[in-house]
C-alpha positions as CSV (number, residue, x, y, z in Angstrom):
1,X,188.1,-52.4,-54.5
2,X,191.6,-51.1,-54.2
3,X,192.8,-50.8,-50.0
4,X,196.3,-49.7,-51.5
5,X,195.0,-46.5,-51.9
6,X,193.1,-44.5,-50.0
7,X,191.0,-41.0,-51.7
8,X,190.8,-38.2,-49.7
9,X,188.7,-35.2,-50.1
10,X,188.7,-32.4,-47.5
11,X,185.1,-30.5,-47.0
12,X,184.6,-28.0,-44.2
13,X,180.8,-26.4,-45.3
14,X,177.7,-27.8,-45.7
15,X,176.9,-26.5,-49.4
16,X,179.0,-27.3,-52.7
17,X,178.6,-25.0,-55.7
18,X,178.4,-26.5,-58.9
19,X,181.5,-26.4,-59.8
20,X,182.7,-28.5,-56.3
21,X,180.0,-31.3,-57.0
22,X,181.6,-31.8,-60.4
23,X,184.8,-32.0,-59.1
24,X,183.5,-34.6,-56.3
25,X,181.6,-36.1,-59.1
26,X,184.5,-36.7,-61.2
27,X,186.8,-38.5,-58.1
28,X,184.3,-40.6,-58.0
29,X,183.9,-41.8,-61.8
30,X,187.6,-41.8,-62.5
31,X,189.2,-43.5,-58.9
32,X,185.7,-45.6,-57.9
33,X,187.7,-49.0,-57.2
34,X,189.5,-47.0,-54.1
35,X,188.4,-46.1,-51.0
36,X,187.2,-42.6,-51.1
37,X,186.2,-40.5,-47.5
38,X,185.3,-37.4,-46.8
39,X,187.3,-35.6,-44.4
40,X,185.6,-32.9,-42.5
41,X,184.5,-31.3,-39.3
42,X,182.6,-33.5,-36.8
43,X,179.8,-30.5,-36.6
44,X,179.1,-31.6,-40.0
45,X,178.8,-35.2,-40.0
46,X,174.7,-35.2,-40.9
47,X,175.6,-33.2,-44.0
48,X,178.3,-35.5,-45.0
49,X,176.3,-38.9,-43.8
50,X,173.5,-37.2,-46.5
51,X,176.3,-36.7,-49.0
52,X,177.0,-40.2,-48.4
53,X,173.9,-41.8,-49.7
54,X,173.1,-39.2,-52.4
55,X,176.5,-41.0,-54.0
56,X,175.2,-45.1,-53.3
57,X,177.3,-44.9,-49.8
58,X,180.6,-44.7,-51.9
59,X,181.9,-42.1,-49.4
60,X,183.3,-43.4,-46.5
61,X,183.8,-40.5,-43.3
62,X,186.7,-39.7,-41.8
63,X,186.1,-37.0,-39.4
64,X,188.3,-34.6,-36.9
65,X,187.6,-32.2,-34.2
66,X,185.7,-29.0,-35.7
67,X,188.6,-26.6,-34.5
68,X,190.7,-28.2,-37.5
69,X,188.1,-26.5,-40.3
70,X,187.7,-23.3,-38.9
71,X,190.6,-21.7,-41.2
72,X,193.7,-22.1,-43.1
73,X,196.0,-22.0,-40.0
74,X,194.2,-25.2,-38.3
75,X,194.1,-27.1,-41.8
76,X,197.4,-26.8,-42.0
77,X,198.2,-28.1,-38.4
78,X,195.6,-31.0,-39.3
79,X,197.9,-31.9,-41.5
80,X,201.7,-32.0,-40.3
81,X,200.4,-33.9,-37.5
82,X,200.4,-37.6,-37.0
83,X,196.1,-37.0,-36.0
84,X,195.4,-36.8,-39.7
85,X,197.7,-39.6,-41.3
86,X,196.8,-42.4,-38.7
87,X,193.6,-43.1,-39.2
88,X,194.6,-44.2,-42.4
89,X,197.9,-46.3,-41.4
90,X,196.3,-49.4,-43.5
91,X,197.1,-47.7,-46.7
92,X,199.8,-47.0,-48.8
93,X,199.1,-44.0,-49.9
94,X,196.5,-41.5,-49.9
95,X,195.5,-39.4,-52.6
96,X,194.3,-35.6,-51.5
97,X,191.7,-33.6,-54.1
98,X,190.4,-30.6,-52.9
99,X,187.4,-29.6,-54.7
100,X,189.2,-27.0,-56.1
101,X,191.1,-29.6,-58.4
102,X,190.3,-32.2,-60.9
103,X,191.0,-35.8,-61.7
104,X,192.1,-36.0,-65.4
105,X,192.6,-39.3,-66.3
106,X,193.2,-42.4,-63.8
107,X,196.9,-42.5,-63.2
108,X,196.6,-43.3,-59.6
109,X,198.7,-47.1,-59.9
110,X,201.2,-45.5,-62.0
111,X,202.4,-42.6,-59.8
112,X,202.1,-45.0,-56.8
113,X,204.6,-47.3,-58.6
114,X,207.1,-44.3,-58.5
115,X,207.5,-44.9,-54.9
116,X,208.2,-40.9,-54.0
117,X,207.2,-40.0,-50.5
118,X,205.1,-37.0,-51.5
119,X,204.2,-35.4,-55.1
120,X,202.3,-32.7,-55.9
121,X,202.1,-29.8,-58.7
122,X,204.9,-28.0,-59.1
123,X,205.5,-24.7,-57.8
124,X,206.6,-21.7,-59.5
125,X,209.3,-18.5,-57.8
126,X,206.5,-16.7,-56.3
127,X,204.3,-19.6,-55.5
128,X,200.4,-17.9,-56.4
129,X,202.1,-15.1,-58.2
130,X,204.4,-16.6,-60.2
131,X,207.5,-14.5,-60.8
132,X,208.9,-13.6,-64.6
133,X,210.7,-15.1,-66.1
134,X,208.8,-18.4,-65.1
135,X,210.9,-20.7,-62.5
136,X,209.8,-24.0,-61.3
137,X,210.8,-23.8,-57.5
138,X,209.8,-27.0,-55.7
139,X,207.1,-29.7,-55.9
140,X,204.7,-29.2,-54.9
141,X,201.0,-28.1,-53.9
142,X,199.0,-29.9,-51.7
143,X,195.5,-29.7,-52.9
144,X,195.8,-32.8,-55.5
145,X,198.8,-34.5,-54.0
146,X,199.8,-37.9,-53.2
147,X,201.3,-39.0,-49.9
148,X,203.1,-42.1,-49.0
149,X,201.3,-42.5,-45.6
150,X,204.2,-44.4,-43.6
151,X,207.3,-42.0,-44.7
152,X,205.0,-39.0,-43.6
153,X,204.3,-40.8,-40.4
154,X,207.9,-41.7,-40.0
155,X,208.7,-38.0,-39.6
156,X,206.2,-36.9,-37.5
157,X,207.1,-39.5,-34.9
158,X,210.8,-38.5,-34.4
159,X,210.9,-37.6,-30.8
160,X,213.6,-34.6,-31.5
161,X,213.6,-31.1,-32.8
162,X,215.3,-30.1,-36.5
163,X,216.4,-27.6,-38.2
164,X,216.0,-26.3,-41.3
165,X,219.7,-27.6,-42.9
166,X,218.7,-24.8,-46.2
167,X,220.1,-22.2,-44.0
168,X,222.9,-23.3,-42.9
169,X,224.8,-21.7,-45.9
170,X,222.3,-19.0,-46.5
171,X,224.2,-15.9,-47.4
172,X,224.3,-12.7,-45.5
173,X,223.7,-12.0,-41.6
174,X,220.8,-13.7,-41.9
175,X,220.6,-14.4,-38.0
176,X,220.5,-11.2,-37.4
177,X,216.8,-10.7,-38.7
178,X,214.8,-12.4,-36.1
179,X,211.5,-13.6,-37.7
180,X,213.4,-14.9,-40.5
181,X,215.2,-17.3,-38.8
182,X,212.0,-18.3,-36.7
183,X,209.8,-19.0,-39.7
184,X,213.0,-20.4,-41.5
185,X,215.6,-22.5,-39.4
186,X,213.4,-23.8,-36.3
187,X,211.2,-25.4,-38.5
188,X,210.7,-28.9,-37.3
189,X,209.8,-29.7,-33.7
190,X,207.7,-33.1,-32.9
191,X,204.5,-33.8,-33.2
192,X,203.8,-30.6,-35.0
193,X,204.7,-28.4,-31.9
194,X,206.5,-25.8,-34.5
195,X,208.1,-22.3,-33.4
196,X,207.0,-21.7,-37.2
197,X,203.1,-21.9,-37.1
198,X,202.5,-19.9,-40.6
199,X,204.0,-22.1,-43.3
200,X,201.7,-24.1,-45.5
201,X,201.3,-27.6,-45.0
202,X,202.8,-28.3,-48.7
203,X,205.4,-26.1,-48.5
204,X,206.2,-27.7,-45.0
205,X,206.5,-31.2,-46.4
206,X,207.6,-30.5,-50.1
207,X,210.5,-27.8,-49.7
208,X,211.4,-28.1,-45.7
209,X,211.3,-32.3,-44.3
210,X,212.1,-33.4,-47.8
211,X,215.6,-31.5,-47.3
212,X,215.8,-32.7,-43.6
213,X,215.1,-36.6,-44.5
214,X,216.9,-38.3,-47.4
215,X,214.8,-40.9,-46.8
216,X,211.7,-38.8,-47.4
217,X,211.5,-38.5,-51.8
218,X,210.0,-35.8,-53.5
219,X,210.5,-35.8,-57.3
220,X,212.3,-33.0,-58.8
221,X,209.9,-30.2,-60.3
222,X,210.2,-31.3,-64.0
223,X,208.8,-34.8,-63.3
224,X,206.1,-33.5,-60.7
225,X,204.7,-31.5,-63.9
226,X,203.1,-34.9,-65.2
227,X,201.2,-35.2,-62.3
228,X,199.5,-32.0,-62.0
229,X,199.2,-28.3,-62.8
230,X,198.6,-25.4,-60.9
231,X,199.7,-21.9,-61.6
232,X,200.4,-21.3,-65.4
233,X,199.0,-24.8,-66.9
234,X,199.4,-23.6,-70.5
235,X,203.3,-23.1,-69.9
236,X,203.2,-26.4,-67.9
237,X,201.6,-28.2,-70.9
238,X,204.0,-27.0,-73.0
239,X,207.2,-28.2,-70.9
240,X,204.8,-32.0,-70.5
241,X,205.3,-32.1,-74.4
242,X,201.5,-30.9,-74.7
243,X,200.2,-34.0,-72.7
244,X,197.5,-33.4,-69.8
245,X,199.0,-35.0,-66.1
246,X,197.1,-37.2,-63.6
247,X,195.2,-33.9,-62.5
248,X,195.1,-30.0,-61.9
249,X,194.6,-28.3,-58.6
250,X,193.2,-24.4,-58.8
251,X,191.8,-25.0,-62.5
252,X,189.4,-22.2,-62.1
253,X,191.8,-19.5,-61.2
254,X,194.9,-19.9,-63.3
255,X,194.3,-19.8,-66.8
256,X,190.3,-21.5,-66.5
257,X,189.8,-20.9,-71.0
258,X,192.9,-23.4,-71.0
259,X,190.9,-26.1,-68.8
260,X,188.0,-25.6,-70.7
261,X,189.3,-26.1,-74.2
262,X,191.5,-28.8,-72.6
263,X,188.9,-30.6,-70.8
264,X,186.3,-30.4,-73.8
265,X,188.9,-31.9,-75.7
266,X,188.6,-35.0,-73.5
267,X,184.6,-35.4,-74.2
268,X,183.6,-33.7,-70.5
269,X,181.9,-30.6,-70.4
270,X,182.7,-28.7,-67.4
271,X,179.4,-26.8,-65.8
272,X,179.1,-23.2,-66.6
C-alpha cells in the first residue's frame, strides 16, 4: 500500500447507476495499492459503511457535515476550504475521480513526480460549451484532478485577503460594472470567506490562486492534455499525438462513441 497518495471519490446519494459502479469499479482495479475513501455526507454513512464491505473493506470513509452535499454551491465551498484538505494532511497528494470520470491506465507515480500543485483536464474558451474555433483556456477541471495537498493548504491558511492580479490590466472601465469586479477582483479572502461565492472550485484554484501564488504550479494547458480529457476528447487525442491520458472526466457527455471505441480498444467493455 501506497500512503503517498491518497484516492478520493466524492458520493452524495445513496444509489449508483451502472455506469457510476463501473467507474468506482475501475479506481479500484487500476489505483488498489492507494488509499481509496469515500467522501460523502455523514447522513449517508450506512450506505457508504455497506459500500465498504461489498468492495473487501478497500474503501476507507472520510465524511463531512451533510450541508456540504446538498448542491453545487456547498461542494464547491467544501472544497476551497482548509475542512476538506486536512483530514488528509498525511499525504502527498490526493487524487479526485468523480464518478462521472474514468481511470485509464495507472499513471498515478508519474504525474506525482511532476511536482505541479494542481492538474486537471484542460479547459476549453467556453468551458462546457466550448467556443469555435477550439482554444485551450486553462487547466483544468476538477472532477479527475490531482492535488498537491500541502501547497493547497498553504493558501488557504494565509491570514490576508487577495486580489485577483488578472485584472489589474484588464482593458476598459471595467470597475465601473459592479458584479464583475465582485465575482472577478475580490476573489480570495481566508479561509474561504469569499465576496465571490459562485465560481467553481477548479476554476477557483486552476485560473485564480494559481495567478496569485507563484509558488502554487499548474501546468500549462498543452501538458495537462496528457492527463485527462473533458470536453472535445477526439480533438484532445489528436493534439496528445493519438495517445489516451491518465483519465477522462465527463466521458458520457462529450463525445461518449469516442470513449467507447477508445476504451474497447484497451480490452474493457464499458456497460451499456
Amino acid at each position: 500500500m501506497s500512503n503517498r497518495q491518497a484516492i478520493v471519490v466524492p458520493l452524495y446519494k445513496n444509489t449508483l447507476t451502472a455506469r457510476e459502479q463501473f467507474s468506482l469499479e475501475r479506481t479500484l482495479a487500476v489505483l488498489s495499492e492507494n488509499d481509496i475513501y469515500i467522501v460523502g455526507p455523514e447522513r449517508l454513512r450506512p450506505y457508504f459503511e455497506g459500500l465498504s464491505r461489498h468492495y473487501g473493506d478497500k474503501l476507507k470513509l472520510q465524511l463531512f457535515a451533510n450541508h456540504y452535499f446538498a448542491g453545487i454551491k456547498g461542494y464547491n465551498k467544501l472544497l476551497i476550504s482548509e475542512v476538506f484538505y486536512k483530514p488528509f494532511e498525511r499525504y502527498e497528494y490526493m487524487l479526485i475521480v468523480q464518478t462521472d470520470a474514468l481511470v485509464l491506465e495507472n499513471q498515478l507515480a508519474f504525474w506525482c513526480e511532476k511536482g505541479y500543485s494542481y492538474v486537471g483536464a484542460p479547459m476549453f474558451k467556453g468551458f462546457t460549451t466550448p467556443a469555435l474555433p477550439l482554444t485551450l483556456f486553462c487547466v483544468g477541471n476538477g472532477g479527475f484532478s490531482l492535488r498537491r495537498v500541502s501547497d493547497f493548504l498553504h493558501v488557504l491558511r494565509q491570514p490576508k485577503v487577495y486580489r485577483n492580479k488578472l485584472m489589474e490590466d484588464w482593458p476598459g472601465n471595467w470597475k465601473s460594472n459592479a458584479y464583475r469586479w465582485l465575482r472577478d477582483y475580490w476573489c480570495f479572502v481566508y479561509k474561504n470567506t469569499q465576496v465571490n461565492v459562485t465560481v467553481n472550485e477548479d476554476l477557483f484554484w486552476g485560473l485564480f490562486v494559481s495567478a496569485r501564488f507563484h509558488e502554487f504550479f499548474v501546468p500549462e494547458p498543452d501538458v495537462a492534455i496528457g492527463f485527462a480529457f473533458e470536453a472535445e476528447p477526439s480533438y484532445l487525442f489528436a493534439l496528445n499525438s493519438q495517445r489516451l491520458p491518465f483519465g477522462c472526466h465527463a466521458w458520457e457527455r462529450y463525445d461518449i462513441e469516442f470513449w467507447q471505441k477508445s476504451i474497447l480498444a484497451q480490452g474493457v467493455a464499458l456497460p451499456s
